[in-house]
C-alpha positions as CSV (number, residue, x, y, z in Angstrom):
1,X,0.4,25.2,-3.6
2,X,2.6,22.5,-4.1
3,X,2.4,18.9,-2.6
4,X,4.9,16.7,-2.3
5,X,5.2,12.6,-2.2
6,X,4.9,10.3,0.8
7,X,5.1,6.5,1.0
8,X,2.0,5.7,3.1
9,X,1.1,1.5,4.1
10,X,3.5,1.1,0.4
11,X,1.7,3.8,-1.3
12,X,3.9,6.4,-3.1
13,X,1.6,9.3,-2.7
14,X,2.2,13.6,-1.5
15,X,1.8,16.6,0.2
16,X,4.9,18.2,-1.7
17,X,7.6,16.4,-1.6
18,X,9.0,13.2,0.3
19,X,10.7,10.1,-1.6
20,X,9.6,6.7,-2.7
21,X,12.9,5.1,-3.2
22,X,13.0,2.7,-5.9
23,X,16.2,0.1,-5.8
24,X,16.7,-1.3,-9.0
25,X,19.4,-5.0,-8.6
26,X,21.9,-6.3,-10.7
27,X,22.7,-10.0,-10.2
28,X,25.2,-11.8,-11.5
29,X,26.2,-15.4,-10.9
30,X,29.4,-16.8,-12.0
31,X,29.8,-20.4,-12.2
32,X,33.4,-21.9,-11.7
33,X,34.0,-26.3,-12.5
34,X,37.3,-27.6,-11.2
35,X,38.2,-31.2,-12.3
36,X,40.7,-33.4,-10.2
37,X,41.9,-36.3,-12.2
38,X,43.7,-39.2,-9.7
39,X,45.8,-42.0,-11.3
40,X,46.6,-45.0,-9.7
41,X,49.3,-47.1,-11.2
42,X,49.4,-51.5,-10.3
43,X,53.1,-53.2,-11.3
44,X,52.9,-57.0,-11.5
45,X,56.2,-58.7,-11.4
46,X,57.0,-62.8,-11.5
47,X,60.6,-64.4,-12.0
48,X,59.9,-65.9,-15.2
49,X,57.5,-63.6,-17.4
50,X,58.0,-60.1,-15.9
51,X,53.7,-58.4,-16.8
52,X,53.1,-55.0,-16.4
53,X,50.0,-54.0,-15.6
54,X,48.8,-50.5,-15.5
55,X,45.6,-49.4,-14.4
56,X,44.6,-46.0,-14.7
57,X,41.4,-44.5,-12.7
58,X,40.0,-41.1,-13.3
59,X,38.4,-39.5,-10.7
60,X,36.4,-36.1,-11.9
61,X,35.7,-34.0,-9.1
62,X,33.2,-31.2,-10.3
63,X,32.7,-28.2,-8.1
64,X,30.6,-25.4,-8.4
65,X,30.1,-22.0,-6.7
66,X,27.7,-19.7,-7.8
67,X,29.1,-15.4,-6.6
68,X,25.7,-13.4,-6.8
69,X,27.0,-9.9,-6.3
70,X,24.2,-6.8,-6.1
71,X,24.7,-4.0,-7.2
72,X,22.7,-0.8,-6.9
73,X,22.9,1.1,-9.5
74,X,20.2,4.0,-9.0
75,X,18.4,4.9,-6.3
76,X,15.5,6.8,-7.7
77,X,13.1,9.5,-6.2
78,X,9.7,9.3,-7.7
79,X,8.5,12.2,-6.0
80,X,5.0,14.2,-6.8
81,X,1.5,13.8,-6.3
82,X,-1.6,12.1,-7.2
83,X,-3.4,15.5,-5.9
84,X,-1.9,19.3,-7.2
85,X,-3.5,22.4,-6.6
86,X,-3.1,25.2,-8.0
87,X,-4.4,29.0,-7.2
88,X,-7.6,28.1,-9.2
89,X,-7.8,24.8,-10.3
90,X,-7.1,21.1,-9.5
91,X,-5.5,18.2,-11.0
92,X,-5.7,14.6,-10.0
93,X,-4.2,11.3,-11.4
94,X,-6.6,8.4,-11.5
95,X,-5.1,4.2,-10.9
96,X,-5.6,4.0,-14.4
97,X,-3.4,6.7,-15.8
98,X,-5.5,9.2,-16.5
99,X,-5.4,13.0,-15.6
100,X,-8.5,14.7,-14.9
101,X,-8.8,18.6,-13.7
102,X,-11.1,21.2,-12.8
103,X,-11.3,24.4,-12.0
104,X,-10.3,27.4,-13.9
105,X,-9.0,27.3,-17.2
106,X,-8.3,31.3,-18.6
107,X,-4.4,30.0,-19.3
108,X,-5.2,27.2,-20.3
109,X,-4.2,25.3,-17.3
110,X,-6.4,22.3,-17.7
111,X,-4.9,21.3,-20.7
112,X,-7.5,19.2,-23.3
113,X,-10.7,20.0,-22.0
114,X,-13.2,18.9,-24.7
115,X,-15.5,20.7,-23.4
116,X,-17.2,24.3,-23.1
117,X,-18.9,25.5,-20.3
118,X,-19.9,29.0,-18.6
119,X,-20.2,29.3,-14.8
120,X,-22.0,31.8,-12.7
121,X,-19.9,32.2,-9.6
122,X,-22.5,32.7,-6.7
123,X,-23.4,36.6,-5.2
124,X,-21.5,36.3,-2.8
125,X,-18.2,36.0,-4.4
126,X,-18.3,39.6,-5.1
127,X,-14.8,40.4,-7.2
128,X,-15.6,37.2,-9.7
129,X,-17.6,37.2,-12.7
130,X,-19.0,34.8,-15.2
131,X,-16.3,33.3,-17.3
132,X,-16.5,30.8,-20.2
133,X,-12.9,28.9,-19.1
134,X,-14.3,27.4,-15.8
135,X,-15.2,24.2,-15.5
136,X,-16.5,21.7,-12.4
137,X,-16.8,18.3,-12.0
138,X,-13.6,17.1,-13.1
139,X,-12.9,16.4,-17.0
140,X,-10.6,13.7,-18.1
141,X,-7.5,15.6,-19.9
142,X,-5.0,13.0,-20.3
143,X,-6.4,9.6,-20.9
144,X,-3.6,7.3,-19.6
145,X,0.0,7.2,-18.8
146,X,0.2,9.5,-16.1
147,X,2.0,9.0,-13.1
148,X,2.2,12.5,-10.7
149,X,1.0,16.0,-11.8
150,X,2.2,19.4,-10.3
151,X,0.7,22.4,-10.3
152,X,1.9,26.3,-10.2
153,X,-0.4,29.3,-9.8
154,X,-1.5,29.0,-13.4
155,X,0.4,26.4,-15.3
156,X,0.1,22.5,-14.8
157,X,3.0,20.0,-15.3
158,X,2.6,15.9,-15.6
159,X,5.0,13.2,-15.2
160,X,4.3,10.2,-17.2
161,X,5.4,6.3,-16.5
162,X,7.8,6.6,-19.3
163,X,9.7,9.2,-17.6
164,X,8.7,12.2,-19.8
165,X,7.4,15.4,-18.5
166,X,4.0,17.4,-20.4
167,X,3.0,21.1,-19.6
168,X,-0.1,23.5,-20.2
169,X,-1.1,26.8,-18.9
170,X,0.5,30.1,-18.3
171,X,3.8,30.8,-20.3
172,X,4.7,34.2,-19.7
173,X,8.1,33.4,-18.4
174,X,8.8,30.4,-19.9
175,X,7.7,28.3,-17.0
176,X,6.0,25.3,-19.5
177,X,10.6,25.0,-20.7
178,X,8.8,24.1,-24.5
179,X,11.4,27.0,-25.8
180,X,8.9,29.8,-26.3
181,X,6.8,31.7,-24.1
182,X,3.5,31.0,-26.2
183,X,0.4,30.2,-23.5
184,X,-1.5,27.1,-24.4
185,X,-4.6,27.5,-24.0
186,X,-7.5,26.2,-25.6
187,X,-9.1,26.4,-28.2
188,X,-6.0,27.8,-29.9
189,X,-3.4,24.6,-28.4
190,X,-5.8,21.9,-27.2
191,X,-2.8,19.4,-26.3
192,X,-0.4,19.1,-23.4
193,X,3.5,19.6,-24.7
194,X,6.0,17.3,-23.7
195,X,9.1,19.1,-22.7
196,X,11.4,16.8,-21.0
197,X,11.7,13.7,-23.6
198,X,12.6,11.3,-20.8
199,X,14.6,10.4,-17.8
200,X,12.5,12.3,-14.9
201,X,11.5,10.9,-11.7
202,X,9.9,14.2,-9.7
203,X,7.8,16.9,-11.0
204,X,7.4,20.3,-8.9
205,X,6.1,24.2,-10.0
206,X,6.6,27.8,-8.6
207,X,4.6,30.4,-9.6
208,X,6.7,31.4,-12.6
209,X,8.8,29.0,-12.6
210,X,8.9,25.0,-12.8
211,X,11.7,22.3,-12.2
212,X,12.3,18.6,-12.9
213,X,14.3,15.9,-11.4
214,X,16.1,13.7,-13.3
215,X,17.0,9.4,-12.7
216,X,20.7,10.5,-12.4
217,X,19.5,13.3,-9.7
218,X,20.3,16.3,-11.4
219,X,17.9,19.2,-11.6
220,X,17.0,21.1,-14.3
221,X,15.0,24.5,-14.3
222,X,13.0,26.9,-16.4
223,X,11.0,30.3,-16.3
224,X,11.4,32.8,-14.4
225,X,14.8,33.1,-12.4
226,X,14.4,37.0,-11.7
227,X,14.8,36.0,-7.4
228,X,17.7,33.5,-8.0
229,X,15.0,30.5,-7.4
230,X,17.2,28.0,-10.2
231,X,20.2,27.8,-7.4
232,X,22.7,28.3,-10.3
233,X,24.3,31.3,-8.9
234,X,22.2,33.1,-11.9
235,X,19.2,35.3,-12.5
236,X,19.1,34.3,-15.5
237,X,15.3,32.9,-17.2
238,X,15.1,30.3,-19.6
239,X,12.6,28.9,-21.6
240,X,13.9,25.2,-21.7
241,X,15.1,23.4,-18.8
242,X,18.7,24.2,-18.0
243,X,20.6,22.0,-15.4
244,X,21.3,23.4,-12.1
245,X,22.3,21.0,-10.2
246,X,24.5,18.3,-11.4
247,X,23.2,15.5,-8.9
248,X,22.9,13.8,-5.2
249,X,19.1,15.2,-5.1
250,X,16.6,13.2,-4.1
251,X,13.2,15.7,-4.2
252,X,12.5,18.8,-5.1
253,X,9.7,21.4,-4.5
254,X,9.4,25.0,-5.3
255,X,6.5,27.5,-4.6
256,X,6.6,31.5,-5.5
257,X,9.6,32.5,-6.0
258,X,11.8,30.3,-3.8
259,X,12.8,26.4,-4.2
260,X,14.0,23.9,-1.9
261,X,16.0,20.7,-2.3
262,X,16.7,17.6,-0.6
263,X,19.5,15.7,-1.5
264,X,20.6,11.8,-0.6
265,X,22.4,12.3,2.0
266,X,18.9,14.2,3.9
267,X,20.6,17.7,4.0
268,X,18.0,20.8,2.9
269,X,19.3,23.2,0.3
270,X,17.3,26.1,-0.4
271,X,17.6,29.2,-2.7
272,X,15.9,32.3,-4.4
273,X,13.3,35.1,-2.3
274,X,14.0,35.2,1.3
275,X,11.9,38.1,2.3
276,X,10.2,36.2,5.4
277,X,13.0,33.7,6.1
278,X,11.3,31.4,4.6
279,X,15.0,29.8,3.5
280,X,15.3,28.9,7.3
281,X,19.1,30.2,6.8
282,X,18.9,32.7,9.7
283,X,19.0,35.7,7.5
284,X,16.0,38.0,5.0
285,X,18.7,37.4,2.1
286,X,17.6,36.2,-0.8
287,X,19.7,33.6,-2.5
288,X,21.2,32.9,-6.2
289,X,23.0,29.8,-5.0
290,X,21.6,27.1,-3.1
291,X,22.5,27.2,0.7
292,X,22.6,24.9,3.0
293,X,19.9,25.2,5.9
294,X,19.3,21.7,7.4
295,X,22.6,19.7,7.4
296,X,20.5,16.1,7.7
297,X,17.9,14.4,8.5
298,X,15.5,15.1,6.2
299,X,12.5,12.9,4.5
300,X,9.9,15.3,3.0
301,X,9.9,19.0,2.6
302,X,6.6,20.9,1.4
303,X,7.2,25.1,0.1
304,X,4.6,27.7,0.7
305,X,4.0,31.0,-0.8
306,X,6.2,32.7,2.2
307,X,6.8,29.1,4.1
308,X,8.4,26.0,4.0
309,X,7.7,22.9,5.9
310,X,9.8,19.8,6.6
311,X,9.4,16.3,7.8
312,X,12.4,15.3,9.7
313,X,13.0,11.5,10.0
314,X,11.7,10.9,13.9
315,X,8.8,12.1,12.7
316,X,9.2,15.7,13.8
317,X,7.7,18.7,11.4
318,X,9.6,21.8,11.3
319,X,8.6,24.9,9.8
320,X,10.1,28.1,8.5
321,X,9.0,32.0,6.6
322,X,6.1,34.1,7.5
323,X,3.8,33.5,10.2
324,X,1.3,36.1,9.7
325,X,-1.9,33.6,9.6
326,X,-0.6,31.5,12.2
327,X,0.5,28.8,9.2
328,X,3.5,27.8,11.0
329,X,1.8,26.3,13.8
330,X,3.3,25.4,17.6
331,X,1.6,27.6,19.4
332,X,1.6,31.2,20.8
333,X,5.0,30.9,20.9
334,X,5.5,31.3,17.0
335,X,2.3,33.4,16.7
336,X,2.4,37.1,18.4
337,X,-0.5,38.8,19.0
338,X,-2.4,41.0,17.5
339,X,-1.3,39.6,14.1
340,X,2.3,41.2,13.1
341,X,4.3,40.3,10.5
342,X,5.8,37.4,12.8
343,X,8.6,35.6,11.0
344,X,11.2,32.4,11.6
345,X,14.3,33.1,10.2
346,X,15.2,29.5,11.0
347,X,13.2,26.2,11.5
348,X,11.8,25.7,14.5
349,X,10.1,22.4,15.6
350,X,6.3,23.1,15.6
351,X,5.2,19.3,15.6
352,X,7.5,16.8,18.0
353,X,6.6,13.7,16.3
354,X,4.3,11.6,14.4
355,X,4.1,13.3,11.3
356,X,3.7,11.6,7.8
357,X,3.8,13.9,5.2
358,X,3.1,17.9,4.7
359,X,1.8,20.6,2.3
360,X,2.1,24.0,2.2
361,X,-0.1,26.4,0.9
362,X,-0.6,30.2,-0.2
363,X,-1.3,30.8,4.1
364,X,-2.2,27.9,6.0
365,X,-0.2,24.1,6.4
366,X,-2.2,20.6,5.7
367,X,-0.3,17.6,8.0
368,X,-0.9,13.7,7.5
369,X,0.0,11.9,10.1
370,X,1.2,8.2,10.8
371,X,-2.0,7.8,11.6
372,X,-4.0,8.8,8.9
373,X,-5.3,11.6,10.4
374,X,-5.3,15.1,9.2
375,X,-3.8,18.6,11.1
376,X,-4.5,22.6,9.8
377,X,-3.4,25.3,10.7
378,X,-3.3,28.7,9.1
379,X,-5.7,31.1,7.2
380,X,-9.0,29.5,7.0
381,X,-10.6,32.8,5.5
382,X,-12.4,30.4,3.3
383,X,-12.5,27.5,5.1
384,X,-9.7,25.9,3.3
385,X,-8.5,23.9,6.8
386,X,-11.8,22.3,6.9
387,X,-12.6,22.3,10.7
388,X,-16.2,24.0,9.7
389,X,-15.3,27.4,10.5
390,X,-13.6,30.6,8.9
391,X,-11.4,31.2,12.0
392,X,-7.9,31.1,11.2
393,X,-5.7,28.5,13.9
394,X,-2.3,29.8,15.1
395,X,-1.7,25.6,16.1
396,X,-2.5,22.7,14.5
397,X,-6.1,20.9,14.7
398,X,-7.1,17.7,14.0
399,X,-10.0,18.4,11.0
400,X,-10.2,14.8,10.0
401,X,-9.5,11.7,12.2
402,X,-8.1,8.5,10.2
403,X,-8.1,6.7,6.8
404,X,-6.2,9.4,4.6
405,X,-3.1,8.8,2.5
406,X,-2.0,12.1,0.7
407,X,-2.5,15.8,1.5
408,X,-2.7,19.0,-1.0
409,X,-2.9,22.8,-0.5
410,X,-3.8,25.4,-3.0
411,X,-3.5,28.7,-2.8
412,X,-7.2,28.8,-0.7
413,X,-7.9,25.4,-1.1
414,X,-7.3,21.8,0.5
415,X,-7.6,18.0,-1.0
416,X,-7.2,15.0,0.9
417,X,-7.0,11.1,-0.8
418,X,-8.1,8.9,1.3
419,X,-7.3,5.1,1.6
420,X,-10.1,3.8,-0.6
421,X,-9.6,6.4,-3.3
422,X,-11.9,9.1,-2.3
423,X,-10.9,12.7,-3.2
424,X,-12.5,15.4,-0.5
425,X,-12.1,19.1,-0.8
426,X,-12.1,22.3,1.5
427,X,-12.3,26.0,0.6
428,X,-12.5,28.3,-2.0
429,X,-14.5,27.1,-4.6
430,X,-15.7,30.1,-7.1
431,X,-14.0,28.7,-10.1
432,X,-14.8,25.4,-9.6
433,X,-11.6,24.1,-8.4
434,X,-12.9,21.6,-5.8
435,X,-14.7,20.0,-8.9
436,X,-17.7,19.2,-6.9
437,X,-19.8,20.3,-9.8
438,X,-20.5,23.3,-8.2
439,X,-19.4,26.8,-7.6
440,X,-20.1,27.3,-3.9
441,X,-18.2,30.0,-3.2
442,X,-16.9,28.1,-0.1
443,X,-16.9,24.9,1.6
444,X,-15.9,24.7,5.1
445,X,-16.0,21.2,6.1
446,X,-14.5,18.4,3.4
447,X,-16.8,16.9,0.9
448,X,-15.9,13.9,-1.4
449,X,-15.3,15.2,-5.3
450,X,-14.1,12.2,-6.6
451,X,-12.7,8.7,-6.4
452,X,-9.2,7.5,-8.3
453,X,-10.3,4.3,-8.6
454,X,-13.1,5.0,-11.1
């Protein structure tokens, strides 16, 4: 349910996780003068009136050499997304700053929504009711200053330009890391908290729990910890972010109960619930401290509800967890038949080359390749692949052909950002949460929901 970031034709955009490095130089130029001075001394003599004459001339030699010496002194990862989805709602960042959601809003996951409205969800969705918390189109949250959001099953994180991270929704657990476990949701807290000050580059939220990295690439966590998904060797919650790793990371994404990270040197380090291999450490362990699973090579990683995808840097997509839905991909091969609880314990290639960036959701896997063209593959129950149909795919199909720059997955739905700023969405859409202004229960081809440049 989590996207990650991909640097597509210079855009720094997601499917759940790959870097936009950002270089910042130090130059400094050091200017050294040297002065020669040359004297020349004439002596006159006659027999009768002995002169001396002495002539002097100064010669002044000035050189100069100018060192410029670069330093870098941080390589940071601005990782997230313009898209997040949640289970049952959406959030998108517009060009100008500005956060607007949709979707269901019972924990107050939309943050400041001014307004009030009741949706009827359609017959058809038969285990939904009328609630007064939903809302579709989109509505404007956060006016400005936004740079990526993130999105757990109920609870919304943004990361704004001046590094400081804001949370709303679900609070159970401590997941929002404001230091209670208070839910803010409106009427009764209309605002978006900040809790991280400043200093964050990457944005990323589990189910219960939510973690932030940090310029100096640490990561710190909070929420739930009950699976040993904070990598600190604890199972231990919190309700503020605690550090749990003291740096070298580059992204981070987490999804369920489980999080993965990538650190500078492209190894993959995951840890917490490991029912389905989805660690891709060649066990059903779960994990308190983070293991090493991929030792390098790495550029994006993406983490399912029982998954995890990742980008290697030939362009290869490997993928890792439960396979009951066919999200994995590659073919018969990873898919037995009829449906069993078909796991990979480790990665396994599923995609030789080509591939862009990834997102994982609840069941099925979103690809963007180099191309701009969009892959599926998974549960398509509700048409969240997009390929008009409610046929689940045990490989990948192309369900749009060029011109996209960012894929999301939700729990059972899909977003794609195209190049000229249109938003289209697939799939489930009771609550709202493709913010087409309706509540079609489900979509199964994409339709445009809105654009970021307006």
């Amino acid at each position: 349910m989590r996207v990650k970031t991909f640097t597509t034709k210079g855009t720094t955009d997601a499917a759940h996780t790959a870097a936009s490095m950002t270089t910042i130089i130090i130059t400094t130029t050091t200017t050294t003068t040297t002065t020669t001075t040359t004297t020349t001394t004439t002596t006159t003599t006659t027999t009768t009136t002995t002169t001396t004459t002495t002539t002097t001339t100064t010669t002044t030699t000035t050189t100069t050499t100018t060192t410029t010496t670069t330093t870098t002194i941080a390589s940071l990862a601005i990782t997230g997304s313009k898209l997040a989805l949640g289970s049952q709602h959406s959030m998108v960042v517009k060009q100008d700053g500005s956060v607007w959601a949709t979707g269901n809003n019972d924990r107050g996951q939309l943050g400041n929504v001014k307004t009030t409205t009741t949706i009827t969800t359609n017959s058809d969705s038969y285990y939904y009711y009328d609630r007064p918390d939903m809302h579709t189109p989109f509505v404007e949250v956060i006016p400005n200053g936004a740079m990526v959001v993130a999105a757990g099953i109920d609870h919304s994180l943004v990361l704004k330009q001046d590094g400081s991270v804001w949370a709303t929704g679900h609070n159970t657990y401590g997941q929002l890391g404001d230091g209670t476990t208070t839910n803010y949701k409106s009427p009764v807290k209309k605002e978006f908290a900040k809790v991280v000050p400043s200093g964050a580059t990457a944005v990323t939220a589990g189910w219960q729990h939510s973690m932030v990295l940090k310029q100096d690439g640490s990561v710190w966590a909070t929420g739930s910890n009950r699976y040993g998904q904070f990598g600190d060797g604890t199972t231990t919650h919190s309700k503020t972010f605690v550090k749990v790793i003291p740096g070298g990371v580059m992204a981070v994404a987490a999804d369920c109960y489980h999080s993965m990270v990538l650190k500078s040197d492209g190894s993959l380090w995951a840890a917490g619930n490991n029912d389905y291999g989805q660690l891709g450490d060649g066990t059903r362990t779960g994990r308190k401290n983070l293991i090493k699973v991929i030792p390098s090579g790495v550029t994006a990683i993406s983490a399912g509800r029982t998954h995890n995808m990742v980008v290697k840097q030939d362009g290869s997509l490997w993928a890792a967890g439960h396979n009951f839905d066919g999200q994995l991909g590659g073919g018969p091969e990873n898919y037995d038949k009829p449906r069993k609880f078909t796991i990979r314990k480790n990665f396994v290639k599923v995609i030789p080359s080509g591939v862009m960036g990834v997102a994982a959701g609840s069941s099925h896997t979103m690809v963007l390749k180099q191309d701009g063209s969009v892959w599926a593959t998974g549960d398509n129950t509700y048409g969240q692949l997009g390929d008009g149909t409610r046929t689940d795919k045990k490989d990948f199909v192309k369900v749009i052909s060029g011109g996209v720059m960012t894929v999301a997955a939700g729990r059972l739905h899909s977003m794609v950002l195209k190049q000229d700023g249109s938003v289209w969405g697939t799939g489930f859409n009771a609550h709202g949460q493709l913010g087409d202004g309706t509540t079609t229960s489900i979509r199964t081809k994409f339709v445009q929901v809105i654009n970021l440049t307006s």
